[in-house]
C-alpha positions in Angstrom: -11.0 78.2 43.2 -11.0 81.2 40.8 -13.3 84.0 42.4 -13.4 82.5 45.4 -12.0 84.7 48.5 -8.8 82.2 50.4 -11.7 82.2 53.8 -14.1 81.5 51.5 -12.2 78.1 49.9 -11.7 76.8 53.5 -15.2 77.1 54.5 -16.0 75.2 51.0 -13.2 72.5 52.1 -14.4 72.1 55.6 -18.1 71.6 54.4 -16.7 69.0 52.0 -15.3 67.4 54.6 -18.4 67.5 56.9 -20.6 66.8 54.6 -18.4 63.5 52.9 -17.8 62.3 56.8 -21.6 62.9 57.8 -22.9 60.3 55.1 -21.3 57.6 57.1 -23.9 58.3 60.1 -26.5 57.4 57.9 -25.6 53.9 57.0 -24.2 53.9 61.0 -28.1 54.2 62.1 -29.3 52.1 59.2 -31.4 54.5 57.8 -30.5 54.2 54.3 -30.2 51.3 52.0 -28.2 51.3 48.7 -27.6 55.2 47.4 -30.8 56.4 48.8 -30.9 59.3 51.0 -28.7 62.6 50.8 -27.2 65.3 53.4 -26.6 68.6 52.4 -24.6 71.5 54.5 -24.6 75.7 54.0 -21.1 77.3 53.3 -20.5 79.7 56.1 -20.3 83.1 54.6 -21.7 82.4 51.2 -24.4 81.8 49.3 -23.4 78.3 48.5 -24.2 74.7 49.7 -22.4 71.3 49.7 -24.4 68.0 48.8 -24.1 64.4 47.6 -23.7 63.4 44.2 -26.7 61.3 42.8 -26.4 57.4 42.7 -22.9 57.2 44.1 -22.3 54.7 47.0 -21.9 55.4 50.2 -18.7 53.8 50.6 -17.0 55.5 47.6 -18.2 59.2 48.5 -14.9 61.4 49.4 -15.0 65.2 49.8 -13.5 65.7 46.1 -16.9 64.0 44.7 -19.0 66.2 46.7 -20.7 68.8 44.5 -20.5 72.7 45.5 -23.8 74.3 44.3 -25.3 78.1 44.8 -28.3 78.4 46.3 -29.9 78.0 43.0 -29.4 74.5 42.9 -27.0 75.2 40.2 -23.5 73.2 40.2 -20.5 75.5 40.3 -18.2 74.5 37.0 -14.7 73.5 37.4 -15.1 72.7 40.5 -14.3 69.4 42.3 -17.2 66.9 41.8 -18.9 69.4 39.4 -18.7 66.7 36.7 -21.3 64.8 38.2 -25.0 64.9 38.7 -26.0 66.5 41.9 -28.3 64.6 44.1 -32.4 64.4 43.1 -33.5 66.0 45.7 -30.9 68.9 45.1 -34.0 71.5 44.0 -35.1 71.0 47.4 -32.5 71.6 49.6 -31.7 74.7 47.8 -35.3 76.3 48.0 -34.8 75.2 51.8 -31.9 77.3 51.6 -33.2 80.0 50.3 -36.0 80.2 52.3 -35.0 79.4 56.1 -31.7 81.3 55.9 -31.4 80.2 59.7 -30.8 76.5 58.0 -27.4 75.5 57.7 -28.1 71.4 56.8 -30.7 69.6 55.3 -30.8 65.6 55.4 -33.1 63.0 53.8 -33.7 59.5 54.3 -36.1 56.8 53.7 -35.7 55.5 57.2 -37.9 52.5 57.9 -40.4 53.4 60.9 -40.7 57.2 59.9 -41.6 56.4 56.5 -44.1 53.8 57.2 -45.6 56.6 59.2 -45.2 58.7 56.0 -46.9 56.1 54.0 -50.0 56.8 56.4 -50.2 60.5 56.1 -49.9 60.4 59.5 -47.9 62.9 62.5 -46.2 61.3 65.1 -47.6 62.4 68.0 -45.8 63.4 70.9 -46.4 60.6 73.5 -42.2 60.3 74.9 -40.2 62.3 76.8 -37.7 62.7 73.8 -40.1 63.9 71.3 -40.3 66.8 73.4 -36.8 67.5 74.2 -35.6 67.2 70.6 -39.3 68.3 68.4 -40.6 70.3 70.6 -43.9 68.3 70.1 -45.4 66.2 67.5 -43.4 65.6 63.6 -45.8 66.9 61.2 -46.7 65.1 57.7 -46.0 67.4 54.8 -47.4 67.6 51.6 -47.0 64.5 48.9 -45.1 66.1 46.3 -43.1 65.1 42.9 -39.2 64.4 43.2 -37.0 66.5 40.7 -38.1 70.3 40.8 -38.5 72.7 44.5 -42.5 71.5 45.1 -40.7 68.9 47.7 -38.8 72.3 49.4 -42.3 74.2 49.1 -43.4 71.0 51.4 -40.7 71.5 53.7 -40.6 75.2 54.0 -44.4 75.5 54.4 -44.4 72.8 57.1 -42.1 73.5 59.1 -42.4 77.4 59.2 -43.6 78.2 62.8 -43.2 74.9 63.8 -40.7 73.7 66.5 -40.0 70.2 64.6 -36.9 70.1 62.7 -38.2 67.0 61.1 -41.3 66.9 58.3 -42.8 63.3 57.3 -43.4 64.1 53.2 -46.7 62.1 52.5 -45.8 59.1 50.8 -42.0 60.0 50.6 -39.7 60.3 53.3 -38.5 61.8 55.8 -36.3 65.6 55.7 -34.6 67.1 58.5 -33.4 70.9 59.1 -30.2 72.1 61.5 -28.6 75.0 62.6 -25.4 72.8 60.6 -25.4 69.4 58.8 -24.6 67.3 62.2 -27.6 68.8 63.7 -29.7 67.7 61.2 -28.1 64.5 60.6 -29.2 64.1 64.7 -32.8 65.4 63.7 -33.0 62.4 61.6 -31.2 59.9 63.8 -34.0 60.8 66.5 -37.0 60.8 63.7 -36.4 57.6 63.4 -35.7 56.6 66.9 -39.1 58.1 68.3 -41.5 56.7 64.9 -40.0 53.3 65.9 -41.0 53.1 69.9 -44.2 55.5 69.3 -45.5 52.4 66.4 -44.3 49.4 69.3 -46.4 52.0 71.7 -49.4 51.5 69.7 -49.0 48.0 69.0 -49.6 47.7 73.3 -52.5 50.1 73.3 -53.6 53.9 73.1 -50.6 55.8 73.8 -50.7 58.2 76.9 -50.6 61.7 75.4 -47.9 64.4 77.2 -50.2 67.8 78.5 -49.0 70.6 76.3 -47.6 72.7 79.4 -45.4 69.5 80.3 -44.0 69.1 76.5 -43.3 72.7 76.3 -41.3 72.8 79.8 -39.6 69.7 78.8 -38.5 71.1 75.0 -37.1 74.7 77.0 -35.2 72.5 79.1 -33.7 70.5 76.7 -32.8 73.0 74.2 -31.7 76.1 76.7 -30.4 73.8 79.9 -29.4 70.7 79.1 -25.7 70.4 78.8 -24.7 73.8 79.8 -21.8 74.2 82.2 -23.3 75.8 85.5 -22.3 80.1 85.9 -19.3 79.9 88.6 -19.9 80.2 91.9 -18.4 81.6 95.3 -21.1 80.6 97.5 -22.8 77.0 98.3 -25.7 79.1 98.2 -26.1 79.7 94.7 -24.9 76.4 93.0 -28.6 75.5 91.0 -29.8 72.4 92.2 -30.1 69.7 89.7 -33.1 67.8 91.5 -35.6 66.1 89.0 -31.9 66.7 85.6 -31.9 63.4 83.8 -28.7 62.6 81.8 
C-alpha cells in the first residue's frame, strides 16, 4: 500500500486477519443474527482502524473485504475492501477511537438478553461473582441515540469514561463493548451477554442478593491483576503464595 511504511502494512494485514477471524465468535456465541452486529480493531502504530463491511454475511467476510479506515471514519482508497460500504455503526467506532486512545477494539451486537435489558433502560446490576471479575461492577445504560453519524460514540465515550465496565447497554439499541485489542472486546461481549442472561433467570426466582461494594472491588482486582498470572519463582517453600480461597 503506497504511503504505507513495510511495519506498517503488516500491522494492517494482521488486523485484517483478526478482525475477519473474530466475526466468527459472534455467530459461535449466537449473538448475532443475519448481518447484524460489527467488530472493529486499532492498527498498532497508526492512526487507522479495521472494521466490517455493511450488509455482508458472516460467512462470506475474508480479510480482503475488510475495510481499512483512519480514525475519521473515512475509508482509505485503493485499498482492499475500500470499494464497499463500511459498516453503520462505522462513525462510532471511530469517535471511540479518537477519544479512548487506550481502545484498541470495539464490538457491537444485538445480543438477545443484553438487549432486552437495553430495551428497559435498564443497568445490570452486579449481583454474580463474574460481573465483578470481568465489569468491575454493574453495565451501565447509555444514552438512546440515532444510528449513522458519532452521537452513538458520544454515548459510548461518555458512559464509559471513569467507569470500570467495558460494556455500555445503548437505550433501546444494543449492546458495544471496548478492549485493550479486538479479542478482548469480542470477550466483553461474550460475557455481556452471559451475565444479562443469568441476572434476568435471577429475577425471575426473586430479588437478587446484591454483592457489598468492598467484596466486588476485591474480587474485580483479583481478577484483572492475579488471576492467571504465573507465580514469581521461588527457592524457599516459605514463600510459594498460597492459593487458599483461588477459584479456576
Amino acid at each position: 500500500m503506497i504511503g504505507y511504511s513495510p511495519e506498517i502494512q503488516v500491522a494492517i494485514a494482521r488486523t485484517r486477519d483478526q478482525i475477519a477471524s473474530l466475526h466468527s465468535e459472534l455467530t459461535h456465541y449466537e449473538l448475532v443474527i443475519w448481518t447484524g452486529g460489527n467488530i472493529s480493531g486499532r492498527v498498532p502504530g497508526a492512526d487507522l482502524f479495521v472494521i466490517k463491511p455493511s450488509g455482508v454475511s458472516y460467512d462470506e467476510l475474508s480479510p480482503e473485504n475488510q475495510i481499512l479506515c483512519d480514525l475519521d471514519g473515512n475509508v482509505i482508497p485503493s485499498t482492499p475492501g475500500s470499494d464497499r460500504s463500511p459498516s453503520s455503526d462505522t462513525a462510532a467506532h471511530a469517535y471511540v477511537y479518537r477519544n479512548m486512545p487506550h481502545v484498541g477494539g470495539v464490538v457491537h451486537t444485538h445480543s438477545t438478553y443484553a438487549t432486552a435489558w437495553a430495551a428497559r433502560g435498564e443497568a445490570i446490576p452486579c449481583v454474580i461473582t463474574a460481573m465483578a471479575d470481568e465489569f468491575g461492577g454493574p453495565i451501565p445504560i447509555g444514552p438512546f441515540a440515532i444510528i449513522g453519524d458519532d452521537s452513538i460514540g458520544h454515548g459510548i465515550v461518555e458512559t464509559l469514561t471513569g467507569h470500570r465496565s467495558r460494556a455500555v447497554l445503548m437505550q433501546n439499541h444494543g449492546v458495544f463493548t471496548i478492549g485493550k485489542d479486538a479479542r478482548d472486546a469480542v470477550k466483553a461481549a461474550v460475557m455481556a451477554e452471559d451475565v444479562a442472561k443469568t441476572v434476568h433467570i435471577s429475577r425471575q426466582l426473586g430479588e437478587p442478593i446484591p454483592i457489598p461494594q468492598a467484596a466486588i472491588d476485591s474480587l474485580f482486582d483479583r481478577y484483572q491483576n492475579v488471576y492467571g498470572q504465573q507465580p514469581a519463582a521461588s527457592t524457599t517453600a516459605s514463600s510459594v503464595p498460597t492459593t487458599a480461597g483461588v477459584t479456576s
